[in-house]
N, CA, C, O and CB atoms as a CASP TS submission, in Angstrom:
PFRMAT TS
TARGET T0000
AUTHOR 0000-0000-0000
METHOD Language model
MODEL 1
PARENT N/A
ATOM      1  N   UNK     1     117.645  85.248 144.069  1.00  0.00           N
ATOM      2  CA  UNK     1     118.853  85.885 143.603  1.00  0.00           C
ATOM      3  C   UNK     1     118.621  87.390 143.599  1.00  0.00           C
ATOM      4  O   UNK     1     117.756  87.715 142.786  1.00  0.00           O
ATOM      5  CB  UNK     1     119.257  85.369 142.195  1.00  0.00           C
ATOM      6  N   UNK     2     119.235  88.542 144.387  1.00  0.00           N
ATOM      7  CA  UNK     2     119.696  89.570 144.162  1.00  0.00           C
ATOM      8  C   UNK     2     120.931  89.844 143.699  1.00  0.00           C
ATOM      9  O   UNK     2     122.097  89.495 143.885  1.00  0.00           O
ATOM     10  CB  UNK     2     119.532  90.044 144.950  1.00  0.00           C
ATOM     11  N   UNK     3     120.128  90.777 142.861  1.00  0.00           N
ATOM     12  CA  UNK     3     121.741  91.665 141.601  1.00  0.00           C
ATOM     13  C   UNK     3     121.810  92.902 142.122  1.00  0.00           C
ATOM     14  O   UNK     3     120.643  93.255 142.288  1.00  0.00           O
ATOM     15  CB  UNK     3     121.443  92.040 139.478  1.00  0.00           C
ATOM     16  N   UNK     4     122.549  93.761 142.473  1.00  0.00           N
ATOM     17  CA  UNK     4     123.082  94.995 142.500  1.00  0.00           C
ATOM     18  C   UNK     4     123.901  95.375 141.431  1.00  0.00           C
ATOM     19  O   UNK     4     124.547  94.501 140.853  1.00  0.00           O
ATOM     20  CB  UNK     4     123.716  95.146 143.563  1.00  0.00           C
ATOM     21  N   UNK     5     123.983  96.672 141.040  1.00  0.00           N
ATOM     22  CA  UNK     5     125.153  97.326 140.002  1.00  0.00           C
ATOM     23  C   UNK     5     124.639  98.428 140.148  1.00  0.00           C
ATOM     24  O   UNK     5     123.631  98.758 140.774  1.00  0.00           O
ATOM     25  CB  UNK     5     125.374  96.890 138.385  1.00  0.00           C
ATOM     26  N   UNK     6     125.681  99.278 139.277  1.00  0.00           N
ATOM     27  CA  UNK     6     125.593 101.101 139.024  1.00  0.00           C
ATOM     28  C   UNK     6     126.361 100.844 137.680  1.00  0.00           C
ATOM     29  O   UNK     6     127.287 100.146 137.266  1.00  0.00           O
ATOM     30  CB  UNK     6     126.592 102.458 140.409  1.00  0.00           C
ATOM     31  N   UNK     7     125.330 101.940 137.150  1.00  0.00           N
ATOM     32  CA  UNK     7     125.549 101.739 135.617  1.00  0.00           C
ATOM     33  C   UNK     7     125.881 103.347 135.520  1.00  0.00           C
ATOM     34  O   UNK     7     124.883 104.065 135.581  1.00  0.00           O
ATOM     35  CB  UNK     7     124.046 101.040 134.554  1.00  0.00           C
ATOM     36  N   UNK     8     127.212 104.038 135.371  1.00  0.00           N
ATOM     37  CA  UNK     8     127.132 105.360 134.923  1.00  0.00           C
ATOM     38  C   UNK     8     126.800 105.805 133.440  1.00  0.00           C
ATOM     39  O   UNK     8     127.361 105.462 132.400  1.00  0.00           O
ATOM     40  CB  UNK     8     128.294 105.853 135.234  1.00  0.00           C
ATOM     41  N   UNK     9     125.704 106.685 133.637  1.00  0.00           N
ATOM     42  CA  UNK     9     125.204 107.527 132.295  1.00  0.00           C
ATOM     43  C   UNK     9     125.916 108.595 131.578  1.00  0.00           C
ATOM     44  O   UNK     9     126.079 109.013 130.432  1.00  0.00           O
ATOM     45  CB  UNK     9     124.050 108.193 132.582  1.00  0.00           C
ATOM     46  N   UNK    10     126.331 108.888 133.023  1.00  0.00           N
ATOM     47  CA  UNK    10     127.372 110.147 132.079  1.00  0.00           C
ATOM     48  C   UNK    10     127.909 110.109 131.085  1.00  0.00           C
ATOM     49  O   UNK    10     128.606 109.100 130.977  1.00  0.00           O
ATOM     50  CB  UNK    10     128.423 110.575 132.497  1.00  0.00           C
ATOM     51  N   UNK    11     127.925 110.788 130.216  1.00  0.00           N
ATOM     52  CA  UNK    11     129.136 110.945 129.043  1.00  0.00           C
ATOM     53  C   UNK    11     129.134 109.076 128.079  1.00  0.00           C
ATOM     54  O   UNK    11     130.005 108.334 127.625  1.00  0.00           O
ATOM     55  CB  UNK    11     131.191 111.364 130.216  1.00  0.00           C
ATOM     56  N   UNK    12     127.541 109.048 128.195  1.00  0.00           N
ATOM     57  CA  UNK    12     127.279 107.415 127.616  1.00  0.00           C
ATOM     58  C   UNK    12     126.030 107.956 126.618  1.00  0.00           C
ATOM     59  O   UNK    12     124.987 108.535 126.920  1.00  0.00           O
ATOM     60  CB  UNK    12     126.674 105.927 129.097  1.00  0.00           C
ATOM     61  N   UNK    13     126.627 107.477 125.132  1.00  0.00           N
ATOM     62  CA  UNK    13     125.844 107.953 123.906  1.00  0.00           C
ATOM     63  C   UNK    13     125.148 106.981 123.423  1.00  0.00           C
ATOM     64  O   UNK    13     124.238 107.020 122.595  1.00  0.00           O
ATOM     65  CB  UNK    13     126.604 108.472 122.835  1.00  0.00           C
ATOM     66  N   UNK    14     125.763 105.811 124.157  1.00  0.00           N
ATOM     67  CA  UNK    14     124.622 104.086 123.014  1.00  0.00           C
ATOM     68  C   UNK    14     123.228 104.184 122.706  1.00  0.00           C
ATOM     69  O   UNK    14     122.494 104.877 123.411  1.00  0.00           O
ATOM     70  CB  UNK    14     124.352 102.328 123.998  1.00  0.00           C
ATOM     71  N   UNK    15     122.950 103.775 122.067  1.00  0.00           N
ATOM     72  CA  UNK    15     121.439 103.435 121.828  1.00  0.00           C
ATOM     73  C   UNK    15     120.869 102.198 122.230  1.00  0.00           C
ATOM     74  O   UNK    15     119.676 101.896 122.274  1.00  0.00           O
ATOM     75  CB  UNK    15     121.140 103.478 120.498  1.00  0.00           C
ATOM     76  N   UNK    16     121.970 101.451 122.548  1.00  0.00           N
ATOM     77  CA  UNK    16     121.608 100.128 122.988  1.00  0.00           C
ATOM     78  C   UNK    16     121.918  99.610 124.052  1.00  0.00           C
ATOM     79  O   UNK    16     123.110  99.915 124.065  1.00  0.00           O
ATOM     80  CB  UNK    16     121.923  99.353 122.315  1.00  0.00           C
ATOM     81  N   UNK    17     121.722  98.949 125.136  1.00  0.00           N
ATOM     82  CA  UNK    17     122.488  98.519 126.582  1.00  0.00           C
ATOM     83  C   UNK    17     122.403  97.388 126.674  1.00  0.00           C
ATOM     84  O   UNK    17     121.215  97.151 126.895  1.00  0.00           O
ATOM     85  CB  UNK    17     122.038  98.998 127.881  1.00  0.00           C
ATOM     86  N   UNK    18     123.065  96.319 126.631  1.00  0.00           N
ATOM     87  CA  UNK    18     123.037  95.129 127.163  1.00  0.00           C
ATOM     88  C   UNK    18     123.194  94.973 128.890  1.00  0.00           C
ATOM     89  O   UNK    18     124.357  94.663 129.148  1.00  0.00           O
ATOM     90  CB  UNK    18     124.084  94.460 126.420  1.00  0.00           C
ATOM     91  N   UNK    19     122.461  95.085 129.963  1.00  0.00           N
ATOM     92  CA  UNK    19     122.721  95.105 131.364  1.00  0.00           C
ATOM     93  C   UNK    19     123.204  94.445 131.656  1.00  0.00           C
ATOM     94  O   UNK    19     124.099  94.802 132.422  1.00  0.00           O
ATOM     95  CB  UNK    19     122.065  95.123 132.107  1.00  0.00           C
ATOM     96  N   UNK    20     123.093  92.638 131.312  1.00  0.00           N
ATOM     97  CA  UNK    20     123.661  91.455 132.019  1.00  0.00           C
ATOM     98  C   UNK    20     122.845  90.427 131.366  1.00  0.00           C
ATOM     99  O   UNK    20     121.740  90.699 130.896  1.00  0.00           O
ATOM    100  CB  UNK    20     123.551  91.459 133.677  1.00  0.00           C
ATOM    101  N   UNK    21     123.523  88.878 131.311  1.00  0.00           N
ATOM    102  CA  UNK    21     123.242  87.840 131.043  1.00  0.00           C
ATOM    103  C   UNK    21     122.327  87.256 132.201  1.00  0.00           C
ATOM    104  O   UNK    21     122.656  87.514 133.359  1.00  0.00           O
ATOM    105  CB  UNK    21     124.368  87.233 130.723  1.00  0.00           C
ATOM    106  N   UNK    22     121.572  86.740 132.039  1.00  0.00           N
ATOM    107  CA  UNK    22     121.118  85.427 133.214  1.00  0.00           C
ATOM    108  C   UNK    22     121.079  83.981 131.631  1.00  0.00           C
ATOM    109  O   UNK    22     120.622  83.940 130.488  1.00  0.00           O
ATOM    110  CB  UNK    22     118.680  85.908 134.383  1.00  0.00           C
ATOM    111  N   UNK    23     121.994  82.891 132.710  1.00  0.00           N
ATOM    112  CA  UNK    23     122.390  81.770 131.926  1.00  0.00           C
ATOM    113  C   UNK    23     122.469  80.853 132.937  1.00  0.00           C
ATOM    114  O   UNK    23     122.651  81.152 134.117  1.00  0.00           O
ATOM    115  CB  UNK    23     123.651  81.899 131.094  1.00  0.00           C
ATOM    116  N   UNK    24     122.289  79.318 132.345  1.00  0.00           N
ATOM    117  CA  UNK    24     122.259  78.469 133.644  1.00  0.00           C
ATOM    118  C   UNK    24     123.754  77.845 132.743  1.00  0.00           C
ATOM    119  O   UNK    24     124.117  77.871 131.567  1.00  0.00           O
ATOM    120  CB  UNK    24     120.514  77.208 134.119  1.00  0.00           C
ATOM    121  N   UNK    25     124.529  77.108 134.499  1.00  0.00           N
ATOM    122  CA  UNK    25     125.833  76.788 134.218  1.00  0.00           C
ATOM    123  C   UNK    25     125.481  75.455 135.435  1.00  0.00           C
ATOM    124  O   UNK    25     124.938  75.585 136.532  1.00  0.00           O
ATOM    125  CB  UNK    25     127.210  78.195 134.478  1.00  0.00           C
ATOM    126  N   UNK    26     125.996  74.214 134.796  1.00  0.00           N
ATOM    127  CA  UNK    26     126.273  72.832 135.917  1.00  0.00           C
ATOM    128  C   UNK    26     124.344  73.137 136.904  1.00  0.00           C
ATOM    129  O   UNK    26     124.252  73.240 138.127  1.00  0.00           O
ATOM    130  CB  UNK    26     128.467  73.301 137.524  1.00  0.00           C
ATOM    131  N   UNK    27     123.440  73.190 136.177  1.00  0.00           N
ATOM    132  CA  UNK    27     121.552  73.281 136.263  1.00  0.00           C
ATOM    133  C   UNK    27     121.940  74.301 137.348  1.00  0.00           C
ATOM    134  O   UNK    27     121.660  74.049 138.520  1.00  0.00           O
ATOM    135  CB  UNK    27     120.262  71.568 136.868  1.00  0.00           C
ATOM    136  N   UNK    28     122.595  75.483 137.000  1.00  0.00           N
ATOM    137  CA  UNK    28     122.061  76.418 138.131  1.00  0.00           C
ATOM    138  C   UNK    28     121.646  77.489 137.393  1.00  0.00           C
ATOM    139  O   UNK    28     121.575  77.290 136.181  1.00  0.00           O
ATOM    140  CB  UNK    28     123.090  76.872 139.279  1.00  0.00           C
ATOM    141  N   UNK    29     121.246  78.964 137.947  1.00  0.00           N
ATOM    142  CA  UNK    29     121.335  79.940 137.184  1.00  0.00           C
ATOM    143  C   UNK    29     122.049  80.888 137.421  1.00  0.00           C
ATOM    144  O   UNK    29     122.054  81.341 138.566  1.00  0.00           O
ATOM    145  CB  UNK    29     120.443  80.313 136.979  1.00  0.00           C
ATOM    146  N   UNK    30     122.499  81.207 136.861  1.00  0.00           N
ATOM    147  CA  UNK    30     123.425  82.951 137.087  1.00  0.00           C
ATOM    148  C   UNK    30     123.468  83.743 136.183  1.00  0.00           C
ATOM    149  O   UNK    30     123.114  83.613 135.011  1.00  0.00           O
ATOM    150  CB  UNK    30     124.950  83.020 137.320  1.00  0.00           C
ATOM    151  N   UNK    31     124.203  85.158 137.065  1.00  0.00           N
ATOM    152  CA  UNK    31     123.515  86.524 136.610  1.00  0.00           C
ATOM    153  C   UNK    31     124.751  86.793 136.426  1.00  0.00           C
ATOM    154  O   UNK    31     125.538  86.365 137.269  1.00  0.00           O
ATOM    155  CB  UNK    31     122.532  87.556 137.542  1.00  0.00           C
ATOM    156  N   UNK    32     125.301  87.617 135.215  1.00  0.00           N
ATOM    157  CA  UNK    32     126.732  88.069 134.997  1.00  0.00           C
ATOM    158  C   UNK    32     125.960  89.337 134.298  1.00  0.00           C
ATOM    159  O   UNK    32     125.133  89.347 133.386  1.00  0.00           O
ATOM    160  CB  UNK    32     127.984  86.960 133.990  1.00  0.00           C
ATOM    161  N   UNK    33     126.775  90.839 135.374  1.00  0.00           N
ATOM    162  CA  UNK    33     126.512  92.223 134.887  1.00  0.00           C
ATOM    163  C   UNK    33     127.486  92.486 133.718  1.00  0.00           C
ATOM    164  O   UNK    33     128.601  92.004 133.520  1.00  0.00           O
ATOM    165  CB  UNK    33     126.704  93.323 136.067  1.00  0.00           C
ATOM    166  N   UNK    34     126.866  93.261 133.089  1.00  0.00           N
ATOM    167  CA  UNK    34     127.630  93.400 131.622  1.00  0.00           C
ATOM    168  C   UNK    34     127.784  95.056 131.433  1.00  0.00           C
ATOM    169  O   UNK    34     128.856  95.625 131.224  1.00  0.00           O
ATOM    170  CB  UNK    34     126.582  92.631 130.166  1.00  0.00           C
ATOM    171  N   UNK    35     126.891  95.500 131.514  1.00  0.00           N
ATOM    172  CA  UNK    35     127.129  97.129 130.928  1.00  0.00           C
ATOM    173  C   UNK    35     127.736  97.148 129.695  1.00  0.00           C
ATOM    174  O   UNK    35     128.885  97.560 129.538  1.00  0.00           O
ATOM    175  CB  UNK    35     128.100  98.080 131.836  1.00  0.00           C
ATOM    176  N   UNK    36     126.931  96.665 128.670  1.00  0.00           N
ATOM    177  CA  UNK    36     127.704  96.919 127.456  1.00  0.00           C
ATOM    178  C   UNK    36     126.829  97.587 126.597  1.00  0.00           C
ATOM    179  O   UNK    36     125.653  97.233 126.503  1.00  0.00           O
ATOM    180  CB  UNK    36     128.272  95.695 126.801  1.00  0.00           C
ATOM    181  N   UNK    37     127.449  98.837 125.746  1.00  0.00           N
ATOM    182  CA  UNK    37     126.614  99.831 124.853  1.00  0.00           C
ATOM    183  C   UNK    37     127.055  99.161 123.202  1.00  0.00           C
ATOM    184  O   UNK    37     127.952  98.446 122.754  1.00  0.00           O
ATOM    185  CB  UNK    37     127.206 101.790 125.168  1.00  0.00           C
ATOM    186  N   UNK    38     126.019  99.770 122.742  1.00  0.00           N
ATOM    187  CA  UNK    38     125.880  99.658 121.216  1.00  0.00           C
ATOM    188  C   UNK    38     125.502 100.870 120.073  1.00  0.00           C
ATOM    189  O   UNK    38     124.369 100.990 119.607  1.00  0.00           O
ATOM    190  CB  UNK    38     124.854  98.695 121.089  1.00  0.00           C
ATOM    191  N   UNK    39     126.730 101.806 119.681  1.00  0.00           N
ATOM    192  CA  UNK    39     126.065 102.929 119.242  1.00  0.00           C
ATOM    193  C   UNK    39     125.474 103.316 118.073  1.00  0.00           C
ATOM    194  O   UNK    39     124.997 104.393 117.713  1.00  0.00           O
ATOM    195  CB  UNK    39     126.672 103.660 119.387  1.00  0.00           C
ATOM    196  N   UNK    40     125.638 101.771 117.303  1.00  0.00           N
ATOM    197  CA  UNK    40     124.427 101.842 116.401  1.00  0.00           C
ATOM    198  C   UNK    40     122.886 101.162 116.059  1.00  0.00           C
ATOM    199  O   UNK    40     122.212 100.832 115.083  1.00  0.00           O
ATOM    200  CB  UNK    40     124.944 101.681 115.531  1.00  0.00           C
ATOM    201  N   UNK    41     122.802 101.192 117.717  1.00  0.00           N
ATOM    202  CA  UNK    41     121.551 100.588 117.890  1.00  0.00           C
ATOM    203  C   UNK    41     121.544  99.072 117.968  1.00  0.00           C
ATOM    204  O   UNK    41     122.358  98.349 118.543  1.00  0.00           O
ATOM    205  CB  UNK    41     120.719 101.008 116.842  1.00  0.00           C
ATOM    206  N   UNK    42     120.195  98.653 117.101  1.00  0.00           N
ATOM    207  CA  UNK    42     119.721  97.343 117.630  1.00  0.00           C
ATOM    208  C   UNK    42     120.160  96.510 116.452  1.00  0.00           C
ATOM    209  O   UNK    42     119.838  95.325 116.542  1.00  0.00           O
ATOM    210  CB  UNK    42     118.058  97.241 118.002  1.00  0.00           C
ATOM    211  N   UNK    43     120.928  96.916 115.192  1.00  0.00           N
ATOM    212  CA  UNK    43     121.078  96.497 114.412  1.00  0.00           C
ATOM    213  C   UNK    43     122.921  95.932 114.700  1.00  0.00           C
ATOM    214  O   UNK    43     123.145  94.826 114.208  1.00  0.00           O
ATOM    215  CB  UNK    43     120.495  97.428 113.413  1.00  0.00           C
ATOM    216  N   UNK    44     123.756  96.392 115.194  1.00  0.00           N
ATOM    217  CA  UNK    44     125.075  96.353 115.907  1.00  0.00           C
ATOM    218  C   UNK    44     124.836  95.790 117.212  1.00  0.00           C
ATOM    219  O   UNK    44     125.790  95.664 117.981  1.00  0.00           O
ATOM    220  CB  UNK    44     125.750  97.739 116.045  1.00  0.00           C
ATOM    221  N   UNK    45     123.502  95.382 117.604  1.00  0.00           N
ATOM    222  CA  UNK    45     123.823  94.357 118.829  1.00  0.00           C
ATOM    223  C   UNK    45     123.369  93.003 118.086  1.00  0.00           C
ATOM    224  O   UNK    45     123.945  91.931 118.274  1.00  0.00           O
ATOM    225  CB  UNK    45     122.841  94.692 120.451  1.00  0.00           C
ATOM    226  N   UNK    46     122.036  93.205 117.035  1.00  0.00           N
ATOM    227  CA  UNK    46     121.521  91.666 116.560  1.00  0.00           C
ATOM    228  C   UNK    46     122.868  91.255 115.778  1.00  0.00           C
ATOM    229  O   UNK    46     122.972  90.029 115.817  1.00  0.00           O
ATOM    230  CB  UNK    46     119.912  91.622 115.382  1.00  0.00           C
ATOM    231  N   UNK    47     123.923  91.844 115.090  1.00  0.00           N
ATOM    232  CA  UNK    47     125.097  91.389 114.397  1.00  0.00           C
ATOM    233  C   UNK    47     126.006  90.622 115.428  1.00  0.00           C
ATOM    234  O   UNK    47     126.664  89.622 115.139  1.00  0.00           O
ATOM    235  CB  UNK    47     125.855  92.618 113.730  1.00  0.00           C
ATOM    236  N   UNK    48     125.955  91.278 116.792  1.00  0.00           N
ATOM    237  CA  UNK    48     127.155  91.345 117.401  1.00  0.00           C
ATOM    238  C   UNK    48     127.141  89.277 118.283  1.00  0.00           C
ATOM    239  O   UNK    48     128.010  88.612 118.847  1.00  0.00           O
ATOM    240  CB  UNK    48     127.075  93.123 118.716  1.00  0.00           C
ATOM    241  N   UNK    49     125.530  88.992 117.889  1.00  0.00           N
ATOM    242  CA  UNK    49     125.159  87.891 118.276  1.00  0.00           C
ATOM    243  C   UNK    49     125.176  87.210 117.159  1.00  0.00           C
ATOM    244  O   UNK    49     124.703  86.102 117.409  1.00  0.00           O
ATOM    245  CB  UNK    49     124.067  87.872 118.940  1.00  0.00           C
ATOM    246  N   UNK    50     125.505  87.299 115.943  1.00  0.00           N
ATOM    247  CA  UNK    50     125.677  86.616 114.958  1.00  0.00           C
ATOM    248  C   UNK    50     124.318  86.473 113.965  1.00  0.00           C
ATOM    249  O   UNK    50     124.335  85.484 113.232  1.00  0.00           O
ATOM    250  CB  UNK    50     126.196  85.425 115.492  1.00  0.00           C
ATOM    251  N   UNK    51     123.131  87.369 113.866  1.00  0.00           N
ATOM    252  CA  UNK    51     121.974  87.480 113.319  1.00  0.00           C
ATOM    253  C   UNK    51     122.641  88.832 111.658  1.00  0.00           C
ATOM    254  O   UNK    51     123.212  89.921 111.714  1.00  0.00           O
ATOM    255  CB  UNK    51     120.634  88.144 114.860  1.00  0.00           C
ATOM    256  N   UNK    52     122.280  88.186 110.733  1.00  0.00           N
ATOM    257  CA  UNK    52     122.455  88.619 109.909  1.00  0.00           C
ATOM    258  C   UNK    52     121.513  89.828 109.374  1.00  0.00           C
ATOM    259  O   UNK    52     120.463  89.524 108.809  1.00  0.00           O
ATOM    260  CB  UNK    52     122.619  87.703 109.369  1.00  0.00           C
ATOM    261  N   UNK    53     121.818  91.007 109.516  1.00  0.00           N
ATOM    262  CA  UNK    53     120.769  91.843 108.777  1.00  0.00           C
ATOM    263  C   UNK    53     120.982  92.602 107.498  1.00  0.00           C
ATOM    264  O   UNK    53     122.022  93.206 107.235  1.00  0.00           O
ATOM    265  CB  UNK    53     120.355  92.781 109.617  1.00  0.00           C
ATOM    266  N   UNK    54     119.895  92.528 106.697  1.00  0.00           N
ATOM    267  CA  UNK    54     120.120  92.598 104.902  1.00  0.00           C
ATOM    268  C   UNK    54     119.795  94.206 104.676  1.00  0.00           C
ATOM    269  O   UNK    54     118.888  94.879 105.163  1.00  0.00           O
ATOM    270  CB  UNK    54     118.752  91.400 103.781  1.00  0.00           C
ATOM    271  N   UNK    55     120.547  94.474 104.030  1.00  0.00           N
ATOM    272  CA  UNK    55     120.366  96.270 103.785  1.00  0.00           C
ATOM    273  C   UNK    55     119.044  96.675 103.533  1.00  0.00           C
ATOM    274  O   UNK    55     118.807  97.882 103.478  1.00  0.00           O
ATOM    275  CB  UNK    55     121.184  96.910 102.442  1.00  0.00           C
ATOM    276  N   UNK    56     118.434  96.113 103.422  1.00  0.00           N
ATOM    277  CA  UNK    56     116.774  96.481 102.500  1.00  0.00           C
ATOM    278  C   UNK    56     115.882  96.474 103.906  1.00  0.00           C
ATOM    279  O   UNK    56     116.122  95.829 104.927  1.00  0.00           O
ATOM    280  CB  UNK    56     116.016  94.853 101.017  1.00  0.00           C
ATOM    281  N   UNK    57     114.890  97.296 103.675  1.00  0.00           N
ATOM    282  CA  UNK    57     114.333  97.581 105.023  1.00  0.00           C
ATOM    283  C   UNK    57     113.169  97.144 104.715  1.00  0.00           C
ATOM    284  O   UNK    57     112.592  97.411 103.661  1.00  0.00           O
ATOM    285  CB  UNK    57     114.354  98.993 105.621  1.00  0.00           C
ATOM    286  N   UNK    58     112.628  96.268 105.828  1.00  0.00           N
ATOM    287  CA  UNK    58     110.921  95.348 105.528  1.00  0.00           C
ATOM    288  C   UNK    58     109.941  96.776 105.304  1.00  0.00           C
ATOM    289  O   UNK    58     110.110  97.753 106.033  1.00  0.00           O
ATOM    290  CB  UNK    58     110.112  94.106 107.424  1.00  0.00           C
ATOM    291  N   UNK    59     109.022  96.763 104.330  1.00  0.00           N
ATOM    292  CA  UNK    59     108.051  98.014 104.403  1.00  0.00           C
ATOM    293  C   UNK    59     107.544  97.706 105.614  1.00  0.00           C
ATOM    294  O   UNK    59     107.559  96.638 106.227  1.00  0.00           O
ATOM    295  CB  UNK    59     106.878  98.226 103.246  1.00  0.00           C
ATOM    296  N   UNK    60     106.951  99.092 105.978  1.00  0.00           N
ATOM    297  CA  UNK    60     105.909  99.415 107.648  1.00  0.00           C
ATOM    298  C   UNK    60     105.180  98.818 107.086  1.00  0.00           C
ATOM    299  O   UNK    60     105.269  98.627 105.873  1.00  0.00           O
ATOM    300  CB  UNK    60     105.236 100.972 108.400  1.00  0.00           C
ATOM    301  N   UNK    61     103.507  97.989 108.427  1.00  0.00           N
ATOM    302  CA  UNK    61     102.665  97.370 107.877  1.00  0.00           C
ATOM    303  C   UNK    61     101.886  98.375 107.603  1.00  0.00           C
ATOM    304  O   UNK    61     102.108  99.453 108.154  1.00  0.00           O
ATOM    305  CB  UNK    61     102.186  96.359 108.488  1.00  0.00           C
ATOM    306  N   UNK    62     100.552  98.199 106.473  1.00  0.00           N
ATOM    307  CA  UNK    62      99.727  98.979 105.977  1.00  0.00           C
ATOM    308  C   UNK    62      98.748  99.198 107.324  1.00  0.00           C
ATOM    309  O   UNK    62      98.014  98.232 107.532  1.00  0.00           O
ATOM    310  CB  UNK    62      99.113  98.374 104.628  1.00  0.00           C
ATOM    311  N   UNK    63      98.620 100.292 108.255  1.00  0.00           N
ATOM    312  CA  UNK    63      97.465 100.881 109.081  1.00  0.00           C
ATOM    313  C   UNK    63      96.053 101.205 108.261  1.00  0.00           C
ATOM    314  O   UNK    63      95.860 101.426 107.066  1.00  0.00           O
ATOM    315  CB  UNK    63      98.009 102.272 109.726  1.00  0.00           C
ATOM    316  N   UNK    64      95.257 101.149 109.258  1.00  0.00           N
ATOM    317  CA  UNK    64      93.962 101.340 109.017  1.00  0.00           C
ATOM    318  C   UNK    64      93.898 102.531 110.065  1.00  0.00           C
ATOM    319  O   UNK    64      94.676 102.695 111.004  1.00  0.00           O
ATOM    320  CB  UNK    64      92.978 100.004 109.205  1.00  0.00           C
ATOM    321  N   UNK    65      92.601 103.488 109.650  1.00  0.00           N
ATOM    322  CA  UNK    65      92.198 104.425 110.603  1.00  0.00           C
ATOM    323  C   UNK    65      91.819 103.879 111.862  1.00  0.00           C
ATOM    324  O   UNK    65      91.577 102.672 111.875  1.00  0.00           O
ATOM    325  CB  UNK    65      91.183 105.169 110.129  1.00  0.00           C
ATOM    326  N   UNK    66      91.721 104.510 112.906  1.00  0.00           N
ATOM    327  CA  UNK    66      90.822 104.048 113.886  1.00  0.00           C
ATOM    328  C   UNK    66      89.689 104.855 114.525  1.00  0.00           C
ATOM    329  O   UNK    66      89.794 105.922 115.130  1.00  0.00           O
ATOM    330  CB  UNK    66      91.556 103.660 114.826  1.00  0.00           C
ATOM    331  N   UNK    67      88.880 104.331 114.341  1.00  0.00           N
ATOM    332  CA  UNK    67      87.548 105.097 114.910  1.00  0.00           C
ATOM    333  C   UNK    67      87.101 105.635 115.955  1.00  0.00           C
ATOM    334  O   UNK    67      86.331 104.885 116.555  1.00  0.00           O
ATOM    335  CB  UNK    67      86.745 104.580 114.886  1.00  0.00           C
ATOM    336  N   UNK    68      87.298 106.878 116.556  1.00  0.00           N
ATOM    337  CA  UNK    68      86.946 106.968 118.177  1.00  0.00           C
ATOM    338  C   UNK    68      85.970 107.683 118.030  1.00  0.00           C
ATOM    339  O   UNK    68      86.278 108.647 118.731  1.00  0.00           O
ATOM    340  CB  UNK    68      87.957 107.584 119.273  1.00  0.00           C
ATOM    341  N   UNK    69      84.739 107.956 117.499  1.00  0.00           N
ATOM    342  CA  UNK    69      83.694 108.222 117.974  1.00  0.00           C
ATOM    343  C   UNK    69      82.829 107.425 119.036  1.00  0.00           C
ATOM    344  O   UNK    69      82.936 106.208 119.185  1.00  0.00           O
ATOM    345  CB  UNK    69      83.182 108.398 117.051  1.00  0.00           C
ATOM    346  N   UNK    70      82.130 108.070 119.618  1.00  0.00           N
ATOM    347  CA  UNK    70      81.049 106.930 120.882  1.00  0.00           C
ATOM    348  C   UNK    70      80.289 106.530 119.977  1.00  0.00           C
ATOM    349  O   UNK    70      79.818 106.994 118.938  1.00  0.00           O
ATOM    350  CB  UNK    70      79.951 107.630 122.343  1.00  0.00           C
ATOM    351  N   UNK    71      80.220 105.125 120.817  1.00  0.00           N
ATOM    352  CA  UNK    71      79.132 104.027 119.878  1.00  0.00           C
ATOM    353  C   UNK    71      78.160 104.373 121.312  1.00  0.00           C
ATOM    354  O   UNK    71      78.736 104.474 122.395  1.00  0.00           O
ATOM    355  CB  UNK    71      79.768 101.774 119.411  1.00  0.00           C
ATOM    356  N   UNK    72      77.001 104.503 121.236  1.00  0.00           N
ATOM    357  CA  UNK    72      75.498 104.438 121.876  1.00  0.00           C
ATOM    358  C   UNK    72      74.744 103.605 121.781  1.00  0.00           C
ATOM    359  O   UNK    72      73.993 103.347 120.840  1.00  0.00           O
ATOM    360  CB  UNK    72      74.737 105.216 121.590  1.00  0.00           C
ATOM    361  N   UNK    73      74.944 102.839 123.257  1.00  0.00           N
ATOM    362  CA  UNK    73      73.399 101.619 123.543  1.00  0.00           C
ATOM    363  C   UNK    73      72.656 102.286 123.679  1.00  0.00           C
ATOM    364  O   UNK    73      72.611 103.437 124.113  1.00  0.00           O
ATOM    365  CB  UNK    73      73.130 100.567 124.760  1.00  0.00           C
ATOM    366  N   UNK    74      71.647 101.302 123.140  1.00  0.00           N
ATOM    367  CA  UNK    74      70.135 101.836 123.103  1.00  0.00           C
ATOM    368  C   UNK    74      69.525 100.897 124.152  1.00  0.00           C
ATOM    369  O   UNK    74      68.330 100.981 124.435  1.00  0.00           O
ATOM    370  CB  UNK    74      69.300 101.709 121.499  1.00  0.00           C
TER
END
């Protein structure tokens, strides 16, 4: 399967792009182009699929330093 499209950028502010579906229909597969924006991100596309998101924001996980000094075989 080849897809072709042109997606104009111009004067396009989303944060989010949906390009196109691939879905199988009667065991086949197909590609339906979409070009669809989302300008409040990833949170207005997970809604827009019916995923519920709760105002409270998960804390970042706790990082550790990381060490880049050289370790030396002996």
């Amino acid at each position: 399967m080849l897809v072709h499209g042109n997606i104009p950028m111009q004067r396009r502010s989303e944060a989010v792009l949906i390009l196109g579906e691939l879905y199988r229909r009667n065991n086949e597969w197909e590609f339906r182009f979409v070009s669809r924006g989302f300008n409040a991100g990833l949170t207005s596309l997970a809604e827009h699929f019916g995923v519920d998101i709760s105002g409270a924001e998960s804390p970042a996980p706790e990082t550790k330093p990381i060490n880049l000094s050289k370790i030396h075989a002996d």
